[in-house]
C-alpha positions as YAML, in Angstrom:
chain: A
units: angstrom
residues:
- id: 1
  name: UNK
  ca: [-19.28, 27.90, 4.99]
- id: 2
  name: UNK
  ca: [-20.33, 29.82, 7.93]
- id: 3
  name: UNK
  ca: [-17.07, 29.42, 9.47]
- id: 4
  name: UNK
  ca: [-15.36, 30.10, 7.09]
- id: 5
  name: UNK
  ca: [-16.78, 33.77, 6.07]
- id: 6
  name: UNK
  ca: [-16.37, 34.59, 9.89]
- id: 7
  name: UNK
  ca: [-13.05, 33.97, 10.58]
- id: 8
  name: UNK
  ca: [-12.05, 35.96, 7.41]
- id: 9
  name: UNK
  ca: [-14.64, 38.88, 8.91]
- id: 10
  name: UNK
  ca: [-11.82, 38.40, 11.73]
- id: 11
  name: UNK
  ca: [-8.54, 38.29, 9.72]
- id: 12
  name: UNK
  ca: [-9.71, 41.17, 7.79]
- id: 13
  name: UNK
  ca: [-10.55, 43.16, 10.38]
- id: 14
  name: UNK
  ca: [-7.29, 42.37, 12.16]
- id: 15
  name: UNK
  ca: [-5.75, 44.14, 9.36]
- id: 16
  name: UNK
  ca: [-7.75, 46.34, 7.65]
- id: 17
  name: UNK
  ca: [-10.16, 47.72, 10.40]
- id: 18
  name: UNK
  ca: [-13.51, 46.60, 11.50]
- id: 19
  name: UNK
  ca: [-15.40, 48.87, 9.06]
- id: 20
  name: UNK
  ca: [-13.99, 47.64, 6.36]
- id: 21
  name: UNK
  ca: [-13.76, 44.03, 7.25]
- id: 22
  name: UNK
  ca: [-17.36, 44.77, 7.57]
- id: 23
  name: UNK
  ca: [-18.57, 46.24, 4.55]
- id: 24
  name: UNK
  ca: [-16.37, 43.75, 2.61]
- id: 25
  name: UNK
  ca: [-18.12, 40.52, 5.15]
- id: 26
  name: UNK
  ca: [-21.99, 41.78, 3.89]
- id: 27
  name: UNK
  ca: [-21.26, 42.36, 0.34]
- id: 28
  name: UNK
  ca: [-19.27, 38.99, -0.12]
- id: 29
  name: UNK
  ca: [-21.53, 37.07, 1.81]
- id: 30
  name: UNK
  ca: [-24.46, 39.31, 0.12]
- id: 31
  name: UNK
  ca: [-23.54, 38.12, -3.28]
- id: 32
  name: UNK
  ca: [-21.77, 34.82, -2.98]
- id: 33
  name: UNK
  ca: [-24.40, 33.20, -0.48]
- id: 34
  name: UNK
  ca: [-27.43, 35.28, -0.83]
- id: 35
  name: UNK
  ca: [-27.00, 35.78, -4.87]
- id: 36
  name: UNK
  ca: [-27.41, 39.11, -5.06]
- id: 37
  name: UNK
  ca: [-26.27, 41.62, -7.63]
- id: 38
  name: UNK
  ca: [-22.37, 43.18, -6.62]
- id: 39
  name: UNK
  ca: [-23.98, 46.65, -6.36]
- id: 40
  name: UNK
  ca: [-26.28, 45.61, -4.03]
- id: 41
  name: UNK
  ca: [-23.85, 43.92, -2.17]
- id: 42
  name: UNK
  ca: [-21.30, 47.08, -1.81]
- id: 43
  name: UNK
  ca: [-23.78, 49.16, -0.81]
- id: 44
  name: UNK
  ca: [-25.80, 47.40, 1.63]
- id: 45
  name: UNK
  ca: [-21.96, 46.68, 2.85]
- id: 46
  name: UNK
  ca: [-20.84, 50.42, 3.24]
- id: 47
  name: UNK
  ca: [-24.45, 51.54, 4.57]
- id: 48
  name: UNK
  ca: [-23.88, 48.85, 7.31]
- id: 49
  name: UNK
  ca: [-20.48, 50.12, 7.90]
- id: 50
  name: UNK
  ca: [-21.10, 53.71, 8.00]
- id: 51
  name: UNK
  ca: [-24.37, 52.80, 10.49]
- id: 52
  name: UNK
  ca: [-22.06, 51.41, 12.64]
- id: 53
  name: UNK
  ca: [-19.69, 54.13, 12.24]
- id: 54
  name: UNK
  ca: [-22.27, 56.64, 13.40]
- id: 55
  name: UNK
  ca: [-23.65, 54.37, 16.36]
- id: 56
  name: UNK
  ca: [-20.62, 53.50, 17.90]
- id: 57
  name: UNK
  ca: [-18.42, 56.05, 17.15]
- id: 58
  name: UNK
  ca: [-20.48, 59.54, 17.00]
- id: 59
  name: UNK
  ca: [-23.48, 58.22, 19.22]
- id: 60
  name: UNK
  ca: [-21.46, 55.87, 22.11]
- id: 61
  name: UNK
  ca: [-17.95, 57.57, 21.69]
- id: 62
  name: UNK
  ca: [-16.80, 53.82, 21.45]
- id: 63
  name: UNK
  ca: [-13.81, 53.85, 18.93]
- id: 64
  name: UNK
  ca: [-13.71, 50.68, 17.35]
- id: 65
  name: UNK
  ca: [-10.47, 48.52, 15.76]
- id: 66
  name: UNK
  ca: [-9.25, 50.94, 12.97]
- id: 67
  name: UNK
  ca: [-7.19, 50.20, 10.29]
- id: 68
  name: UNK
  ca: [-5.18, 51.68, 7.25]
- id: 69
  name: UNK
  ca: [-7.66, 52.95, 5.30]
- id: 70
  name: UNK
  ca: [-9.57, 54.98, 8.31]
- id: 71
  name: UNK
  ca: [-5.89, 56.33, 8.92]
- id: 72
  name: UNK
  ca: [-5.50, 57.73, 5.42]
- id: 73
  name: UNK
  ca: [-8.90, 58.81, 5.19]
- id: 74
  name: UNK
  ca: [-8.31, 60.77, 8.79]
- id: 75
  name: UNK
  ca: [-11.21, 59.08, 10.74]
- id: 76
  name: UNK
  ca: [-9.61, 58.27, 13.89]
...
């Protein structure tokens, strides 16, 4: 199972940006493995994402794989 829920971190990443590969990784794996409630899962997701978002790209000027929806949302 743990395989499995990384490499499709990975493939989602690949195309939809590490940020939201990321938030999408912690909620699924929040509420499918961990049995939490969806909400809690989305938001402990995007919190993670934007924390990493502010660490790496505001606090390390490291800009990290971006995708579509960073492009339309103008965070590049």
């Amino acid at each position: 199972m743990a395989f499995c829920s990384r490499s499709s971190l990975a493939a989602t990443s690949t195309f939809l940006g590490l940020y939201v590969g990321t938030a999408l990784y912690i909620a699924v794996t929040m509420v499918v493995q961990g049995g939490y409630k969806w909400w809690i899962g989305v938001l402990a997701g995007v919190g993670v994402a934007f924390f990493f978002f502010i660490i790496f790209e505001i606090g390390f000027k490291v800009p990290l794989l971006k995708g579509p929806v960073e492009a339309f949302l103008g965070i590049y």
